[in-house]
MARPALO-829224 format. One record per residue (C-alpha): residue number from 1; residue in three letters; x, y, z. Coordinates in steps of 0.2 Angstrom, whole numbers, padded with zeros to 4 digits. Layout:
# residues N
NUM; ala; X; Y; Z $
...
***
This chain:
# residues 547
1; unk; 0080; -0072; 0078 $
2; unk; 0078; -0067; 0099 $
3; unk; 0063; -0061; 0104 $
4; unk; 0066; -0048; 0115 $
5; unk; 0055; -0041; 0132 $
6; unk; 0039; -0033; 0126 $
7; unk; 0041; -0013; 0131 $
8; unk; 0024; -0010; 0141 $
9; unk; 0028; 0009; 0139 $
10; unk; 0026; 0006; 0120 $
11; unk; 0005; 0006; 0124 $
12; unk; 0002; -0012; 0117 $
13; unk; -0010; -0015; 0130 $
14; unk; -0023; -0017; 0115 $
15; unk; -0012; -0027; 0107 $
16; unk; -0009; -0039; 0121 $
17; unk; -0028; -0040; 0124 $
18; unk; -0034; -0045; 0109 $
19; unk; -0021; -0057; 0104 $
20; unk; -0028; -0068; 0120 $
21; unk; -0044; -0062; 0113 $
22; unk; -0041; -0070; 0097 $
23; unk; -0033; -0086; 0103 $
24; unk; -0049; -0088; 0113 $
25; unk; -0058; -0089; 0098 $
26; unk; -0047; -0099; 0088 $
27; unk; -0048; -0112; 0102 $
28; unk; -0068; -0112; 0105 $
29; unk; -0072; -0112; 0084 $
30; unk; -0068; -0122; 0071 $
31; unk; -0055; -0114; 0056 $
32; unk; -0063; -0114; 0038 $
33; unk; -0056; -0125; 0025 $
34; unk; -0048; -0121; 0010 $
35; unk; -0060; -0131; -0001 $
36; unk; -0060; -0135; -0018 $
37; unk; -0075; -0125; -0021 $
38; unk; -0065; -0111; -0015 $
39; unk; -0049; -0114; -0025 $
40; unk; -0058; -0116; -0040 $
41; unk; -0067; -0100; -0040 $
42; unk; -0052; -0088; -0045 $
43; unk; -0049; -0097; -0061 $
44; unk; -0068; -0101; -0064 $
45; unk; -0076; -0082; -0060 $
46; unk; -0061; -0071; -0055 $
47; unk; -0066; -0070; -0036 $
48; unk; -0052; -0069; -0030 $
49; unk; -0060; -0065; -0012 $
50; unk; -0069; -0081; -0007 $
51; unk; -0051; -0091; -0005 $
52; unk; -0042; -0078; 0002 $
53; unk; -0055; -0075; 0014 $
54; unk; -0054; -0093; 0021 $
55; unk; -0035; -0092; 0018 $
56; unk; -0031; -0076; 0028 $
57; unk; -0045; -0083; 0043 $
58; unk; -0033; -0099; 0044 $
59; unk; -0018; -0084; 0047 $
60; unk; -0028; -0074; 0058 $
61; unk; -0030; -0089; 0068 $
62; unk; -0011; -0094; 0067 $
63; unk; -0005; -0078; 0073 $
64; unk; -0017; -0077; 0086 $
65; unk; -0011; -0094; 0093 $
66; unk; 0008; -0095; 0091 $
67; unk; 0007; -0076; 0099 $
68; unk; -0002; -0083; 0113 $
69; unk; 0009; -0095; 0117 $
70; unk; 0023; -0084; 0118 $
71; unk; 0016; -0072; 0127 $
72; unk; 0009; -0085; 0141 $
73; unk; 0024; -0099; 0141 $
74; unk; 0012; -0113; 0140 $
75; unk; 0008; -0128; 0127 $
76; unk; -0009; -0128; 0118 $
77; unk; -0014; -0143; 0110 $
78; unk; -0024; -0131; 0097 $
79; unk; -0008; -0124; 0090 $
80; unk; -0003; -0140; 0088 $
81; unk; -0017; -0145; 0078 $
82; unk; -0018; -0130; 0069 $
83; unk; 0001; -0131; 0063 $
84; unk; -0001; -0148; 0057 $
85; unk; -0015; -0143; 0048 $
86; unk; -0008; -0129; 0039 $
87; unk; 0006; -0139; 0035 $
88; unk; -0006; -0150; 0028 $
89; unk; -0014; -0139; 0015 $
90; unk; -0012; -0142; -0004 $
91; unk; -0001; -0126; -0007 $
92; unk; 0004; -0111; 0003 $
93; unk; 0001; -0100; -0013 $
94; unk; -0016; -0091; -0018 $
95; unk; -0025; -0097; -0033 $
96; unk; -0022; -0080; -0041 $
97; unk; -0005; -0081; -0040 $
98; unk; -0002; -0102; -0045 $
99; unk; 0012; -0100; -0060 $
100; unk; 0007; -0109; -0077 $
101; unk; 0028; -0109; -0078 $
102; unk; 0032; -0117; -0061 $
103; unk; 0015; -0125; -0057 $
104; unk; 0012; -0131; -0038 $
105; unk; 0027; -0133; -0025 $
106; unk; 0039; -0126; -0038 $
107; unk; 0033; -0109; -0035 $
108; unk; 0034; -0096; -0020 $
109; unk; 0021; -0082; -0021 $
110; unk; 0019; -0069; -0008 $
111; unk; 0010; -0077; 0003 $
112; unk; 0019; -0095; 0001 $
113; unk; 0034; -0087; 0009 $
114; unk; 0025; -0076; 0022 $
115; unk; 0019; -0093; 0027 $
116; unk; 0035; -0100; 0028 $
117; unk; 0042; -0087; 0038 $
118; unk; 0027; -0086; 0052 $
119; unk; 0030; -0106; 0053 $
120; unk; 0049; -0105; 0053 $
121; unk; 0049; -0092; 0070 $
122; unk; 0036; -0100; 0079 $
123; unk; 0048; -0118; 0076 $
124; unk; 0059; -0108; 0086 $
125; unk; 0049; -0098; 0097 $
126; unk; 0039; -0115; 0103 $
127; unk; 0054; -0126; 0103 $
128; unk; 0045; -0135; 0123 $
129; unk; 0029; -0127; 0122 $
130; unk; 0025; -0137; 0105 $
131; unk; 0025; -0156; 0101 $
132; unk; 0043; -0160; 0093 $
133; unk; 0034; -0170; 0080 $
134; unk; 0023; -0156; 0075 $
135; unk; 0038; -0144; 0075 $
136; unk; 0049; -0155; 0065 $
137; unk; 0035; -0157; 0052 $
138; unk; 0035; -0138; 0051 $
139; unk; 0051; -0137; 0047 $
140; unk; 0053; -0152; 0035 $
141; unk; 0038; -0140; 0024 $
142; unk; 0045; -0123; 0025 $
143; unk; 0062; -0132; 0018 $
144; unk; 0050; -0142; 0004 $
145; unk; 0037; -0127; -0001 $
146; unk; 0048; -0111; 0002 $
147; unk; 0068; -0113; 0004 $
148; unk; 0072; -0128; -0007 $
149; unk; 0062; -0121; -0025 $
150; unk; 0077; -0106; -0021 $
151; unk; 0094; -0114; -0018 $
152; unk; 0090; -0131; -0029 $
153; unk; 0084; -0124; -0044 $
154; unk; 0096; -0112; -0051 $
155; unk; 0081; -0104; -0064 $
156; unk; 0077; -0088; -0054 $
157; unk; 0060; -0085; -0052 $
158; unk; 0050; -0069; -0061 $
159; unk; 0049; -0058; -0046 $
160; unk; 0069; -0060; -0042 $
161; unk; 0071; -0046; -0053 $
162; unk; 0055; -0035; -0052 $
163; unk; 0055; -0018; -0046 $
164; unk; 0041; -0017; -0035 $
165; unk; 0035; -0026; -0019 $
166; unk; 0037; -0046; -0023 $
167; unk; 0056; -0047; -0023 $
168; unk; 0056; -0039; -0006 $
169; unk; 0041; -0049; 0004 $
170; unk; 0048; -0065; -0008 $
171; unk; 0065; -0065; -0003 $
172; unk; 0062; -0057; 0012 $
173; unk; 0051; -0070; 0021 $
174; unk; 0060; -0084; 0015 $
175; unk; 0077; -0079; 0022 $
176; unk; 0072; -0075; 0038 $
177; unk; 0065; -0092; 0037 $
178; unk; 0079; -0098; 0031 $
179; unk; 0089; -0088; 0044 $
180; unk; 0078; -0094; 0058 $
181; unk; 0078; -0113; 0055 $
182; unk; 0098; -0111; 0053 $
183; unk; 0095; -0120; 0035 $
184; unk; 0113; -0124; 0029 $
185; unk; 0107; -0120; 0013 $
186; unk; 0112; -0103; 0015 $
187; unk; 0127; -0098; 0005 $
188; unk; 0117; -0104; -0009 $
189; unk; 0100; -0095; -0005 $
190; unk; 0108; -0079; 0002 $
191; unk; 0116; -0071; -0019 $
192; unk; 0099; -0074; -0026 $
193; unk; 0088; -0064; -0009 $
194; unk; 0104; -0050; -0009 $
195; unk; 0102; -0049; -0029 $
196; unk; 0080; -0048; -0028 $
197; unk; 0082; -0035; -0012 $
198; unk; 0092; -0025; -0026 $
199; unk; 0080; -0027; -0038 $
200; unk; 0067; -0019; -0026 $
201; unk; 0077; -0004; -0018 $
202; unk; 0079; -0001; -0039 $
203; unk; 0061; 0003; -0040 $
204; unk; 0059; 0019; -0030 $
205; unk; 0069; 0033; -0037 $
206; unk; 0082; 0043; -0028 $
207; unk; 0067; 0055; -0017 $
208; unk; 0062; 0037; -0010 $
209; unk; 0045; 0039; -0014 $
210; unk; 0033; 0021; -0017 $
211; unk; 0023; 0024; -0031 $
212; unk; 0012; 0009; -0028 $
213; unk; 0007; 0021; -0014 $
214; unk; 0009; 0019; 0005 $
215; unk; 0000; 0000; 0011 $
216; unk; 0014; -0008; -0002 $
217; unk; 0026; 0002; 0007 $
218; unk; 0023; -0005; 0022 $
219; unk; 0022; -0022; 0013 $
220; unk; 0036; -0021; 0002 $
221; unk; 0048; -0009; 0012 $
222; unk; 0043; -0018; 0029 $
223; unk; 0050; -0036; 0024 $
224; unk; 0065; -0027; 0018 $
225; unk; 0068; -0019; 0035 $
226; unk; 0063; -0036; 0042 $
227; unk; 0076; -0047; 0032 $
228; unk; 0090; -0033; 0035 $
229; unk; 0089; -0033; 0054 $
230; unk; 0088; -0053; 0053 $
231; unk; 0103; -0053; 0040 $
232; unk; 0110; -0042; 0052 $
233; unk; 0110; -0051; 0066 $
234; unk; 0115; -0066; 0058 $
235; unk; 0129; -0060; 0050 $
236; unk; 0134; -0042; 0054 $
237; unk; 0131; -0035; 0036 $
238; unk; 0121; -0021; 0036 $
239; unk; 0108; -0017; 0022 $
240; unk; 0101; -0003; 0032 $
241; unk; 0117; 0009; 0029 $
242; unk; 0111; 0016; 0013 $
243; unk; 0107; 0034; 0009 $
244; unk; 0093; 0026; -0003 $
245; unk; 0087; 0017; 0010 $
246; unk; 0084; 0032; 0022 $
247; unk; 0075; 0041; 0010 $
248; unk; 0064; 0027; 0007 $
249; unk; 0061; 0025; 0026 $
250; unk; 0057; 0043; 0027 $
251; unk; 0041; 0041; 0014 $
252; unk; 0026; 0039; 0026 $
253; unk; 0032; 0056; 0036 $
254; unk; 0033; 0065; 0019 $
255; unk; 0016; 0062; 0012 $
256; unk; 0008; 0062; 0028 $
257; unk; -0008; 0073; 0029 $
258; unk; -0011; 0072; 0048 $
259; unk; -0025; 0063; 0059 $
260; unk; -0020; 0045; 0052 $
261; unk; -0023; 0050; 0034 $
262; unk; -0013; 0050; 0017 $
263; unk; -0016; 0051; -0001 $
264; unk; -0021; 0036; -0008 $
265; unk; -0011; 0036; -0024 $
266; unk; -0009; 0019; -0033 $
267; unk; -0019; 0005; -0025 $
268; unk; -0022; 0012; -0006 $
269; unk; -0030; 0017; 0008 $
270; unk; -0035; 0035; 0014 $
271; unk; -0033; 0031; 0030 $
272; unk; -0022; 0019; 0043 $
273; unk; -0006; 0018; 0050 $
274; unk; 0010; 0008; 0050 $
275; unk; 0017; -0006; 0060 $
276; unk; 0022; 0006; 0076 $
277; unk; 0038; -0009; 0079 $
278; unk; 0045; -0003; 0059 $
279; unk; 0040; 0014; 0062 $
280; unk; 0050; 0014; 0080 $
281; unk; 0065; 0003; 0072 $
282; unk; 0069; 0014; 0057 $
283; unk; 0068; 0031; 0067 $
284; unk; 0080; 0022; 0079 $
285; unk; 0092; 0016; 0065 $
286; unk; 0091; 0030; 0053 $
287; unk; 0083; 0044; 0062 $
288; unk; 0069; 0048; 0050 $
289; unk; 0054; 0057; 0056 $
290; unk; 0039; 0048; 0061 $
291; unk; 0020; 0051; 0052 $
292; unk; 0008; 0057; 0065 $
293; unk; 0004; 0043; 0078 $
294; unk; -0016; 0039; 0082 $
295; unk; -0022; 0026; 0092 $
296; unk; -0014; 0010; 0100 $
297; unk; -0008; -0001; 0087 $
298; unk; -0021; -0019; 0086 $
299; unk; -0019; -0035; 0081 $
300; unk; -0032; -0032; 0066 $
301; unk; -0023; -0017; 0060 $
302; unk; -0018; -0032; 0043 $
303; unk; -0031; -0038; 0036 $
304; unk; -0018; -0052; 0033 $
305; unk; -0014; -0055; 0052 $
306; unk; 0006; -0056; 0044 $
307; unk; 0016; -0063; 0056 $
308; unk; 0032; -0050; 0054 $
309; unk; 0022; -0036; 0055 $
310; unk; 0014; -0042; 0072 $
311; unk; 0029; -0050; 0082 $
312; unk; 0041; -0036; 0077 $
313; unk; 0025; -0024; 0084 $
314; unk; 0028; -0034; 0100 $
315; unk; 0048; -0033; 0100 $
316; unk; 0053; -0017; 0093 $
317; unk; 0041; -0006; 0099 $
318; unk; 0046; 0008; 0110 $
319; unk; 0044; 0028; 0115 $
320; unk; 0048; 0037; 0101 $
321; unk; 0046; 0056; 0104 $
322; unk; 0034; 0063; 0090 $
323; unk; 0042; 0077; 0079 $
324; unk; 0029; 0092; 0071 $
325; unk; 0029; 0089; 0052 $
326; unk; 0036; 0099; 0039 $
327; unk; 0023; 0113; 0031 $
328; unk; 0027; 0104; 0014 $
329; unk; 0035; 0089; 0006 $
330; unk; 0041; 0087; -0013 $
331; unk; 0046; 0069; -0020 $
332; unk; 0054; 0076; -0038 $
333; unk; 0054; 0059; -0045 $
334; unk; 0038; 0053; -0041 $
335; unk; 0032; 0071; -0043 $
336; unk; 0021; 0073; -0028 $
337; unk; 0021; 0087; -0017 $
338; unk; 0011; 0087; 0001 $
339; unk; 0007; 0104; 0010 $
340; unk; -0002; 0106; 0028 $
341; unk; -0006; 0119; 0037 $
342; unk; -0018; 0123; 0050 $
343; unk; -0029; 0108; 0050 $
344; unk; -0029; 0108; 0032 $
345; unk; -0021; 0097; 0021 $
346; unk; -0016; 0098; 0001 $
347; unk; -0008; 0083; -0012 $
348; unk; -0006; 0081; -0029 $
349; unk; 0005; 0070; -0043 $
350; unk; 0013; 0068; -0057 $
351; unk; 0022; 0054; -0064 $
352; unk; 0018; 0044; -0080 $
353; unk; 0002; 0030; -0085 $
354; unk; 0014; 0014; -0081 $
355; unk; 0017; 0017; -0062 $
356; unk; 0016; -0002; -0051 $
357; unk; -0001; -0003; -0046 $
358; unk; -0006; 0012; -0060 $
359; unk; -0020; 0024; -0060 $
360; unk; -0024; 0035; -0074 $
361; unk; -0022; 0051; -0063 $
362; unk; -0008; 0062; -0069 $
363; unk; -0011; 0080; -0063 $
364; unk; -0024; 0072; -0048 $
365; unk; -0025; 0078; -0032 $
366; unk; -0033; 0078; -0014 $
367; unk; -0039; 0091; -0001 $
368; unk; -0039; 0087; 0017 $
369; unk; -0050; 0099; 0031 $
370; unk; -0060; 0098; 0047 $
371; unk; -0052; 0080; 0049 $
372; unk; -0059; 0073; 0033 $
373; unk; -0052; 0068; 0015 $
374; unk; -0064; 0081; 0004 $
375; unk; -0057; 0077; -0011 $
376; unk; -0053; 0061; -0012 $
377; unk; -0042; 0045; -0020 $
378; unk; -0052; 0030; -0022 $
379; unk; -0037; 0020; -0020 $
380; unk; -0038; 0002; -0021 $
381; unk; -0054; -0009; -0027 $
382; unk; -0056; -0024; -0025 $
383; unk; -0043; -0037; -0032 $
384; unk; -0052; -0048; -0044 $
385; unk; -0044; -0058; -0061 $
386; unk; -0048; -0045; -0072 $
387; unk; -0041; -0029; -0064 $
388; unk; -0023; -0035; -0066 $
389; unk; -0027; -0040; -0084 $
390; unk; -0036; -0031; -0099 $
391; unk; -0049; -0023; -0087 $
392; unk; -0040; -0010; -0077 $
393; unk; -0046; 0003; -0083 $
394; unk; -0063; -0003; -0083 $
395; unk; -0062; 0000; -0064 $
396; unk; -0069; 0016; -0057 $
397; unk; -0053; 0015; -0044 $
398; unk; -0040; 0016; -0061 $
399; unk; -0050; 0024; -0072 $
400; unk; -0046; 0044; -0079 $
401; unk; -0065; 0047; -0075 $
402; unk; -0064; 0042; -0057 $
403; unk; -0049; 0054; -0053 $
404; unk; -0050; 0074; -0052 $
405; unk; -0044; 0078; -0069 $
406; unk; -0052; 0084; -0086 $
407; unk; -0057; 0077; -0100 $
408; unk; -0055; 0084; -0116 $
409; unk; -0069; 0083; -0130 $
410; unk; -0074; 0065; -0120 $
411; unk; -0057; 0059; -0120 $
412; unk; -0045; 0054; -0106 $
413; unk; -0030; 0048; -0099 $
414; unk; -0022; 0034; -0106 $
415; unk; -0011; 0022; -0098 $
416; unk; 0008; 0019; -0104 $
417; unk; 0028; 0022; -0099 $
418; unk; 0027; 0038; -0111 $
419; unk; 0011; 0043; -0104 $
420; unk; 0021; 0056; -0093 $
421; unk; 0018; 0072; -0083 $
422; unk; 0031; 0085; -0084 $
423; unk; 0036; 0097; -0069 $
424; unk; 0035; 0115; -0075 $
425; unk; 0037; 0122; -0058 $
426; unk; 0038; 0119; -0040 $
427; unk; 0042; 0133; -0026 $
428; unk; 0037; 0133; -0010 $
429; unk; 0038; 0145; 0005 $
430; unk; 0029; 0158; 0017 $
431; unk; 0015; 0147; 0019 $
432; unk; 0013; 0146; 0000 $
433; unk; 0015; 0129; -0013 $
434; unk; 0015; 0131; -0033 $
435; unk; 0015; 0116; -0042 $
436; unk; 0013; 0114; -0061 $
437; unk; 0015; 0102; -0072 $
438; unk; 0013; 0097; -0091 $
439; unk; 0000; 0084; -0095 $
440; unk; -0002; 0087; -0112 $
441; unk; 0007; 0067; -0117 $
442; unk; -0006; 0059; -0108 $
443; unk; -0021; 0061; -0118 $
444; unk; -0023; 0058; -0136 $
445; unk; -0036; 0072; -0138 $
446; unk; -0036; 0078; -0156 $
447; unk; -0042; 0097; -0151 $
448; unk; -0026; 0098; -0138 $
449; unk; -0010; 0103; -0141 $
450; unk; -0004; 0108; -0123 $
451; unk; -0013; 0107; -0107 $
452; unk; -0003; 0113; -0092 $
453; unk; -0011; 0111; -0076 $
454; unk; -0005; 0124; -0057 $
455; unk; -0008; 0121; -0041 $
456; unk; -0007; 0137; -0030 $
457; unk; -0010; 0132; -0011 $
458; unk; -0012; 0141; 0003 $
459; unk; -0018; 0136; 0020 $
460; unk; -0037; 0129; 0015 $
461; unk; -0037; 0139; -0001 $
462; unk; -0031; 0128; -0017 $
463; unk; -0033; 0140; -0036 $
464; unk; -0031; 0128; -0048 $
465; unk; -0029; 0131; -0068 $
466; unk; -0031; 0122; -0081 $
467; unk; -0021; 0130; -0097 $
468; unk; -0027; 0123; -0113 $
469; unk; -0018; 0130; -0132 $
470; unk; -0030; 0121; -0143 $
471; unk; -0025; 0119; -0160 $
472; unk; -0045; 0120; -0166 $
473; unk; -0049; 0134; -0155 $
474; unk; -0059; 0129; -0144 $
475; unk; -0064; 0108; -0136 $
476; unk; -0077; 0102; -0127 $
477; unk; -0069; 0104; -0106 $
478; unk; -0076; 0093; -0092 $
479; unk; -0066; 0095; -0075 $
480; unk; -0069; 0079; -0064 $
481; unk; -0069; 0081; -0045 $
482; unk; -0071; 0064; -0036 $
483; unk; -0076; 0063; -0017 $
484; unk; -0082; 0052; -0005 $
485; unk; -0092; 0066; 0002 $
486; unk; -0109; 0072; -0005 $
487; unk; -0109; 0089; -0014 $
488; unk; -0121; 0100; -0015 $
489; unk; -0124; 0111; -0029 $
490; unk; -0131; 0127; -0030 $
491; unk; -0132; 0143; -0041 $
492; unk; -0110; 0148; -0046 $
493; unk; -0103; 0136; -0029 $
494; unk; -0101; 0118; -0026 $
495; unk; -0100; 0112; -0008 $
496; unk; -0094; 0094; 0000 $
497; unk; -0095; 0098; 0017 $
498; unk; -0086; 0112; 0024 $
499; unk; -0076; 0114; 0005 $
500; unk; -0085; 0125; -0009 $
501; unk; -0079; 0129; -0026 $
502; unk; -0082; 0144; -0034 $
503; unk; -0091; 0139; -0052 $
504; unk; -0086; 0150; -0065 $
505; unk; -0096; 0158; -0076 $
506; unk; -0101; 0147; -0091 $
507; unk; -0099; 0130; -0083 $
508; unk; -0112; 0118; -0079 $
509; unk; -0111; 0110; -0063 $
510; unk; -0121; 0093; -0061 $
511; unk; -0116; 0077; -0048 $
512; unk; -0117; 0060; -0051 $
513; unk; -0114; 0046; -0038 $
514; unk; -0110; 0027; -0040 $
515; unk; -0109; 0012; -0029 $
516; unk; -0092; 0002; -0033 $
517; unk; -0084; -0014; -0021 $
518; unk; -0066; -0007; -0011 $
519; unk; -0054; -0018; -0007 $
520; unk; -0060; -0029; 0003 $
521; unk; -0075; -0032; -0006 $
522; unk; -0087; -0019; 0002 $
523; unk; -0102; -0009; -0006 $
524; unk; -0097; 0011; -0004 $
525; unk; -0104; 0025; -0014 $
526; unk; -0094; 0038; -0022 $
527; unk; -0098; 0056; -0028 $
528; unk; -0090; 0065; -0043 $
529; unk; -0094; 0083; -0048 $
530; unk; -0094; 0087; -0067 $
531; unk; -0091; 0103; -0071 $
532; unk; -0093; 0105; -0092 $
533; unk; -0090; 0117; -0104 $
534; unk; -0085; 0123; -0122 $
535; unk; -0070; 0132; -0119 $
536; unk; -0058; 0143; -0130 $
537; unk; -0038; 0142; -0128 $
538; unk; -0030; 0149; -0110 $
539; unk; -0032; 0148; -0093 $
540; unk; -0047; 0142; -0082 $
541; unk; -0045; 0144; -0064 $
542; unk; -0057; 0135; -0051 $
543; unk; -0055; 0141; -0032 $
544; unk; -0058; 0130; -0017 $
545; unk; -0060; 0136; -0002 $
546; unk; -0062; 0125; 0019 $
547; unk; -0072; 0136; 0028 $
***
């Protein structure tokens, strides 16, 4: 691993600034400690959040420091101090992820093997501007914590064959820290990270689409690209020269909905970008298209401060000439279309009930206008014990009656692999989208025996129809439509801003709002729109117009 010169052109003037912003700090304050207090507060209560908090500060701080010094060229006796002290903390991994199996040391979570990978490059990168001692200890512990549980224990860990972002942060990390440190262990380690970066190119289907939804693209895709231009460098192979691979790079352009925003399918965020060094690197490798560029990337776009993402910010961003987006994208595997189109923006989904990261939200969509999400994706809550356990869908974020789609006489979606939407249709052109799709096998609704829900979309004007054949004649219909924004009701139209519906004649319109924690752990209150009635067999359409 070569650091490279840091391209001015690339405007990571921001960047710069406030990485000698944060070294200040970290120099002048004294980082939190990973108490037992706060360890023992995952498995005591489920917070997951008071640790990880202290944990990520202690990250922030590293970053800061060890970018610092590379930048500048000069020693700092708080790195060192900070180095030891992380090399010092009872585990690397978070107290949600401990392993009954493989308890302690034997196990290397996500973050375990970030850690190793932001201390393994800065062994390098501060080889005379660190104290030796202080560097050898470093490497002494990312051999102990993060390499040696891989190449001396032939047991493969759970996530070497998971389909989703582990296998590729997991492996990832710990061979480029293996590849960094030159660890001669790597004709044993280097099978098992080739055989779990296959495990997670597995997971997206031939379109490329991440239905854990855009952040975990950035996670799980960006330490695949990470590892492959190390492994690359290393050794030649390439891992990049894969027609898979290019659609996967391709994802962020494709559901792109302008102004920095997206659809926060599967656990999300609505808005943010992408490390700008990832983005610049695959268009230069593969040639994808780029999502649309706002703002100067900054060192607190991670809430994690994640060493890869930051340094390959620094090395590998460029100039990139933006290309005008494509009116409409369709992911057929994922089922997901995108359409845009004069400030306006349209998105929708299909799938099944057992996606990674999996809301209940077959058939739900989002409306973009006027530079604002109007109908929205909740996205990601708050992580806490209980949301990757029995309470999922006890979360508003997950739920079916937190996502734009209807329920039928009081019952929702429910979750499960055969839980599965159906394309019926998709065309596209002049400016026009139809998408349809059968939902009737995710509910368990006694009343339903099909419901097949269209999208027709044109430029800031969406029709949408619900088609219901109910075996008893007629069910009990509420359509749910969830926003950020507060709607307004008045007599036959609903209005969130500058988007009205049109309420048909013979449904009720009421709002309901409810305060709920986001990811990372902040009060926000969200809006939904109720629209109920008794309906008969056949189609219901509702109209939606940006004005």
């Amino acid at each position: 691993m070569i650091a490279t010169p840091i391209p001015q052109q690339a405007g990571l003037g921001r960047l710069v600034r406030e990485i000698r912003a944060e070294a200040d700090r970290a120099r002048a304050t004294p980082a939190p400690e990973l108490t037992f207090t706060l360890w023992r507060r995952f498995a005591d209560t489920g917070d997951r959040l008071a640790y990880e908090r202290a944990y990520f500060e202690r990250r922030r701080r590293l970053a800061a420091l060890v970018l610092a010094a590379h930048l500048d060229g000069r020693p700092d006796p708080a790195l060192d101090d900070l180095l030891w002290s992380v090399c010092d903390e009872r585990t690397w991994v978070l107290p949600a992820h401990e392993s009954q199996d493989r308890p302690g040391e034997a196990f290397v979570d996500l973050f375990a093997a970030e850690t190793g990978h932001t201390l393994a490059e800065a062994a390098v990168l501060l080889d005379g501007l660190a104290d030796p001692r202080v560097l050898a200890r470093v490497r002494e512990e990312v051999d102990r914590r993060v390499l040696r549980p891989l190449y001396a224990d032939p047991a493969p860990m759970w996530w070497e064959s998971a389909r989703h972002n582990w296998p590729a942060v997991c492996a990832g990390a710990a061979g480029m820290a293996a590849l960094a440190l030159g660890s001669p262990h790597l004709p044993a380690l280097l099978p098992r990270l080739r055989g779990a970066m296959e495990a997670f190119l597995s997971g997206a289907g031939r379109d490329g689409a991440c239905l854990e939804g855009p952040d975990y693209w950035t996670y799980g895709f960006g330490y695949f690209t990470y590892f492959a231009e190390a492994l690359c460098e290393h050794t030649g192979e390439n891992l990049l020269d894969d027609p898979h691979v290019r659609e996967m790079a391709a994802y962020p352009a494709r559901i792109d909905l302008g102004d920095g925003a997206r659809p926060a399918f599967a656990d999300a965020h609505g808005e943010g970008g992408y490390p700008l060094g990832l983005l610049c690197r695959l268009s230069g490798r593969l040639g994808v298209p780029l999502p649309v560029r706002t703002g100067e990337p900054s060192f607190h776009d991670d809430p994690c401060y994640r060493w890869a993402h930051l340094s390959r910010t620094l090395w590998w961003s460029q100039d990139v000439p933006e290309t005008d987006p494509e009116p409409h994208s369709y992911l057929p595997d994922a089922a997901i279309v995108v359409a845009r189109s004069d400030g306006t923006a349209f998105a929708a989904k299909g799938g099944h009930n057992d996606e990674p990261h999996n809301h209940l939200d077959l058939g739900h969509f989002v409306l973009r206008g006027h530079g604002r999400t109007l109908l929205d994706d909740l996205g990601a809550p708050e992580y806490t014990r209980d949301y990757f356990r029995e309470g999922r869908y006890q979360v508003p974020h997950a739920s079916a009656e937190w996502h734009s789609v209807p329920l039928i006489d009081g019952a929702g979606q429910q979750p499960g692999p055969g839980r599965r939407a159906v394309v019926v249709a998709h065309a596209a052109g002049d400016g026009a989208l139809t998408f349809a799709l059968d939902l009737t096998a995710a509910y368990d609704a006694p009343a339903l025996d099909r419901l097949v829900r269209t999208f027709r979309w044109r430029a800031g004007r969406l029709e949408l129809e619900d088609d219901f054949t109910l075996g008893s004649g007629e069910a009990l219909v509420e359509e749910l439509f969830v926003s950020r924004v507060r709607p307004s009701v008045e007599p036959g139209r609903v209005t969130w801003g500058p988007l009205a519906l049109a309420v048909p004649p013979g449904w009720r319109a009421q709002t309901e709002e409810r305060d709920v924690r986001g990811h990372r752990g902040e009060i926000e209150t969200i809006h939904r729109v109720r629209l109920t009635a008794r309906v008969p067999s056949g189609a219901h359409r509702f109209v939606f117009t940006v004005e």
